[in-house]
PyMOL commands that place a pseudoatom at each C-alpha (Angstrom):
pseudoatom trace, name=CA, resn=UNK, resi=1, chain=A, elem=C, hetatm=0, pos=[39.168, 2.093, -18.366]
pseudoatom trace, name=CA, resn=UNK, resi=2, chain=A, elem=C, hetatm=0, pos=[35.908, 1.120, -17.290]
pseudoatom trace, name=CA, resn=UNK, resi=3, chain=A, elem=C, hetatm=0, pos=[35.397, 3.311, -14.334]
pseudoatom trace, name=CA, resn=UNK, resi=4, chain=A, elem=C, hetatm=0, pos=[36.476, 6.230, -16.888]
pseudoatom trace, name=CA, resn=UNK, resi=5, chain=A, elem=C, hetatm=0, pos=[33.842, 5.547, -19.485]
pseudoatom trace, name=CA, resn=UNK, resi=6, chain=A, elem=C, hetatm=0, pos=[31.301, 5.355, -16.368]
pseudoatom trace, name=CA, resn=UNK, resi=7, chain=A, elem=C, hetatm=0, pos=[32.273, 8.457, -14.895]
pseudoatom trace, name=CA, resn=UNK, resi=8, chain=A, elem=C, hetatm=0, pos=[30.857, 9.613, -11.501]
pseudoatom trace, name=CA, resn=UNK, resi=9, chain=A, elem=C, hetatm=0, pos=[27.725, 8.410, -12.616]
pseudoatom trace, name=CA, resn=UNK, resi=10, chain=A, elem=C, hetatm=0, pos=[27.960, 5.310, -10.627]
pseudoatom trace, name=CA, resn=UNK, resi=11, chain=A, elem=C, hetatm=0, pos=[30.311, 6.199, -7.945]
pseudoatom trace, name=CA, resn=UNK, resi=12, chain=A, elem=C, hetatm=0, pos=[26.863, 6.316, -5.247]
pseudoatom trace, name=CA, resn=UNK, resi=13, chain=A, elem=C, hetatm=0, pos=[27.773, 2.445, -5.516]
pseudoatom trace, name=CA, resn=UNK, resi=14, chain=A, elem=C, hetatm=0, pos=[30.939, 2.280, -4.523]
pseudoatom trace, name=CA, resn=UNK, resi=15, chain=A, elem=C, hetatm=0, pos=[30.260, 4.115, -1.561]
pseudoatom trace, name=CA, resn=UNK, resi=16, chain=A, elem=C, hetatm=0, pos=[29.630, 2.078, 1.564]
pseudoatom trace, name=CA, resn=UNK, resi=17, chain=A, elem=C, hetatm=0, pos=[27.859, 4.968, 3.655]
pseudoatom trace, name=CA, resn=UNK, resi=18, chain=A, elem=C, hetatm=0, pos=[25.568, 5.873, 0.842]
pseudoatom trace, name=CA, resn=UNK, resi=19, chain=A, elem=C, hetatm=0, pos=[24.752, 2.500, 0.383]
pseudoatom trace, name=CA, resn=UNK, resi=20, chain=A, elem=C, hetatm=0, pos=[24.011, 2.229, 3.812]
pseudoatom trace, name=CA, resn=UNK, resi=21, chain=A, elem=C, hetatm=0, pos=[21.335, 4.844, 4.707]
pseudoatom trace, name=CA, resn=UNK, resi=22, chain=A, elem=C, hetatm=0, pos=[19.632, 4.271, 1.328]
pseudoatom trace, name=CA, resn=UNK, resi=23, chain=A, elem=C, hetatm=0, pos=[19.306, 0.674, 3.104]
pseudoatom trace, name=CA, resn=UNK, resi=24, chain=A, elem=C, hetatm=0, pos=[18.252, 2.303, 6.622]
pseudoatom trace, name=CA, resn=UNK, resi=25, chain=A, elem=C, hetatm=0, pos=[15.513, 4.704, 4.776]
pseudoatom trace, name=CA, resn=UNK, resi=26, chain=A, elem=C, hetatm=0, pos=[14.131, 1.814, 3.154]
pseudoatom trace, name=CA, resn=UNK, resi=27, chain=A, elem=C, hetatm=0, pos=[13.952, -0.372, 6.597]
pseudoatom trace, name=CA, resn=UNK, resi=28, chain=A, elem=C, hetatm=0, pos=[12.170, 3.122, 7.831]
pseudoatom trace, name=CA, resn=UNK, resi=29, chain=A, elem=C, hetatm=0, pos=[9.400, 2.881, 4.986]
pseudoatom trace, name=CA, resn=UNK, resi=30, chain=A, elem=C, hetatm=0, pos=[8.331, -0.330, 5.737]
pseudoatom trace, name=CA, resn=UNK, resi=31, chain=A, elem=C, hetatm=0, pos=[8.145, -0.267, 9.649]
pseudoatom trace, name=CA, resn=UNK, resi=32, chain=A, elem=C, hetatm=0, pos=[4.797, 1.730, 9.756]
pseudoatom trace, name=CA, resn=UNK, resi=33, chain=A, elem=C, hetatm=0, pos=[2.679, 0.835, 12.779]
pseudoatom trace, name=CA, resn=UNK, resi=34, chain=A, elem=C, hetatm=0, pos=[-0.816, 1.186, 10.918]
pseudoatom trace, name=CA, resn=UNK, resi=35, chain=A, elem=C, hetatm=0, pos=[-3.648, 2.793, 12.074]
pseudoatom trace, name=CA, resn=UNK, resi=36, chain=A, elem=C, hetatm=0, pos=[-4.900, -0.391, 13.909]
pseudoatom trace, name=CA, resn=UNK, resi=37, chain=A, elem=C, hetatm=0, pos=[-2.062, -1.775, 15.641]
pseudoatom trace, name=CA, resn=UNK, resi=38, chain=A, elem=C, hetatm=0, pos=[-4.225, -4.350, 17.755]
pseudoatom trace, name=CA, resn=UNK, resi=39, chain=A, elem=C, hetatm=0, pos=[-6.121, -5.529, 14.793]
pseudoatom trace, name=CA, resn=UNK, resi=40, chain=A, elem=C, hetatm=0, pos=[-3.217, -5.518, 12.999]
pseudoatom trace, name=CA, resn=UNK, resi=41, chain=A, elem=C, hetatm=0, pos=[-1.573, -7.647, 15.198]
pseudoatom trace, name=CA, resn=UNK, resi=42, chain=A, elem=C, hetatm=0, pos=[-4.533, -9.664, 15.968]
pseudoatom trace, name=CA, resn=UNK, resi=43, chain=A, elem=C, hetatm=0, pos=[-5.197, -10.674, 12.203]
pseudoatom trace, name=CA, resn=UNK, resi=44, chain=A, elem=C, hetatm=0, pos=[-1.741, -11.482, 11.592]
pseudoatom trace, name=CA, resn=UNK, resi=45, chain=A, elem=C, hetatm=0, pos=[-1.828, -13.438, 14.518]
pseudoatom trace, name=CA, resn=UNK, resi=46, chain=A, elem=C, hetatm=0, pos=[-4.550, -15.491, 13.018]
pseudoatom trace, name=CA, resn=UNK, resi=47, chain=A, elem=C, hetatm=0, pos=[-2.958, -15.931, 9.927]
pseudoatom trace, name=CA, resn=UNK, resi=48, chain=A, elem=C, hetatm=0, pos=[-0.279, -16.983, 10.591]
pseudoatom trace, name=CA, resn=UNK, resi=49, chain=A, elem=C, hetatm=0, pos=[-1.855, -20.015, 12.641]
pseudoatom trace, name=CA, resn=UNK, resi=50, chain=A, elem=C, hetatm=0, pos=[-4.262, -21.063, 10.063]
pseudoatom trace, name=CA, resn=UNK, resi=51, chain=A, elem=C, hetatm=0, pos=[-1.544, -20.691, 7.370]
pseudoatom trace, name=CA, resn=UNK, resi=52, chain=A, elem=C, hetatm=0, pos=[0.925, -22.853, 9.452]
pseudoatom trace, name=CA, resn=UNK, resi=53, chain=A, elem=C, hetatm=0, pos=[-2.340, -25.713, 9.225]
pseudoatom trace, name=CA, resn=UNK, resi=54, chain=A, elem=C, hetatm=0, pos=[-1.771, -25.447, 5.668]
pseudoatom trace, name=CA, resn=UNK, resi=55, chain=A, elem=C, hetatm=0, pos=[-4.926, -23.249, 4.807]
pseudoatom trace, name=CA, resn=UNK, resi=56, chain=A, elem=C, hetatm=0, pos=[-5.196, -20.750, 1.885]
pseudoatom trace, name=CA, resn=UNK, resi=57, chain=A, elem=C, hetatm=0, pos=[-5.844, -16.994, 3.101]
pseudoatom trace, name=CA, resn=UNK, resi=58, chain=A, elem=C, hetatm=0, pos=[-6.981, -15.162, 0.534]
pseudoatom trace, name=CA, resn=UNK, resi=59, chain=A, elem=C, hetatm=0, pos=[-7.867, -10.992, 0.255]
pseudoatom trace, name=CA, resn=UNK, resi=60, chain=A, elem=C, hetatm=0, pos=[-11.650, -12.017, 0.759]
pseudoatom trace, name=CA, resn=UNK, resi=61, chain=A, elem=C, hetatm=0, pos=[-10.837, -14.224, 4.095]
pseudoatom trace, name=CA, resn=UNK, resi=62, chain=A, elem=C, hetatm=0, pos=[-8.882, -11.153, 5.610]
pseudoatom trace, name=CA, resn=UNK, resi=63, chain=A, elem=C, hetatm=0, pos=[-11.324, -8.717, 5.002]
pseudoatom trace, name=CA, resn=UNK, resi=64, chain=A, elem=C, hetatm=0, pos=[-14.141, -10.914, 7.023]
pseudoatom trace, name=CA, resn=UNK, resi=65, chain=A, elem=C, hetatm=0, pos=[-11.904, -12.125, 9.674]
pseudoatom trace, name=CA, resn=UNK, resi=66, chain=A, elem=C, hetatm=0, pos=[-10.631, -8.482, 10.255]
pseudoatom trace, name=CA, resn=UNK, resi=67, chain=A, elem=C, hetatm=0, pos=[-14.506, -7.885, 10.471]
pseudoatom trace, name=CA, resn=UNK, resi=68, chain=A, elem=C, hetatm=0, pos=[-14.774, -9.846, 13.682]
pseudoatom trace, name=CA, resn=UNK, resi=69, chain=A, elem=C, hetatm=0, pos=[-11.743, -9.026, 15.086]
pseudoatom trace, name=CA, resn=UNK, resi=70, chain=A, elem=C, hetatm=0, pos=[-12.975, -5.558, 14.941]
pseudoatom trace, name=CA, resn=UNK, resi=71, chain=A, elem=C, hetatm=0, pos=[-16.375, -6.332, 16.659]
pseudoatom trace, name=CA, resn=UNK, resi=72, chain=A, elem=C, hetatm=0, pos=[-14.486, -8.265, 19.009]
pseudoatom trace, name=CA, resn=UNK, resi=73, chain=A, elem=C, hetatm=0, pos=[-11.708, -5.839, 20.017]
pseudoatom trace, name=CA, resn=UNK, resi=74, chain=A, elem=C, hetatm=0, pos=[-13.144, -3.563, 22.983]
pseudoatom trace, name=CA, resn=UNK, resi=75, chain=A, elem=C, hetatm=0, pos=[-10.846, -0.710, 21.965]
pseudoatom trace, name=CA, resn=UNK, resi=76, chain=A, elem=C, hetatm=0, pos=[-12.343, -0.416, 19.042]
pseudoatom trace, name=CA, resn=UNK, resi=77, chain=A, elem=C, hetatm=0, pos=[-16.385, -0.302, 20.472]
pseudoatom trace, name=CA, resn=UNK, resi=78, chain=A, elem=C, hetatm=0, pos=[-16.162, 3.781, 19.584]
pseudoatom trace, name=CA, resn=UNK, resi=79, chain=A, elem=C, hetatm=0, pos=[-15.236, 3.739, 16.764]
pseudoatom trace, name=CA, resn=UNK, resi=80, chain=A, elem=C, hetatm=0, pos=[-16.269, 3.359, 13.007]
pseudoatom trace, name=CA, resn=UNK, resi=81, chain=A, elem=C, hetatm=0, pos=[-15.306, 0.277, 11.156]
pseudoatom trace, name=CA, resn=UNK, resi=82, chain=A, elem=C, hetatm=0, pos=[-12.958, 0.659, 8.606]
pseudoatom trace, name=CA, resn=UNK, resi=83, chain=A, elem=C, hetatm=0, pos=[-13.833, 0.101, 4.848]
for i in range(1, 83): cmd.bond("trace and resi %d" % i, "trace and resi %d" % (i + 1))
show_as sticks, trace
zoom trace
């Protein structure tokens, strides 16, 4: 009775496949490499190890410490810092 009053409506979640590459575009969204792959990697790096000592990080501390990541990363000497 139920699945009458619903109607096709909500059929998209009985189906397995559909379910699946909604999941797969989603995992696809969030896997972006960035447009500074070493300093992304280098500040998260960093991160994590001062979060593991139990320190705060906050939006203010990121933005400094990406700062001197930046001066000292030599693949980044040509370029302009980011804002």
């Amino acid at each position: 009775m139920i699945s009458k009053v619903l109607g096709p409506k909500y059929d998209h979640l009985d189906d397995i496949d559909k379910k699946k590459d909604r999941y797969l575009l989603q995992d696809k969204k969030r896997s972006s490499a960035g447009d500074w792959p070493d300093l992304e990697a280098a500040l998260f790096e960093w991160q994590q190890r001062i979060e593991q000592k139990k320190a705060i990080v906050t939006s203010e501390i990121l933005k400094e410490k990406a700062k001197q990541l930046w001066s000292a990363l030599p693949q980044y000497n040509s370029k302009d810092q980011p804002k």
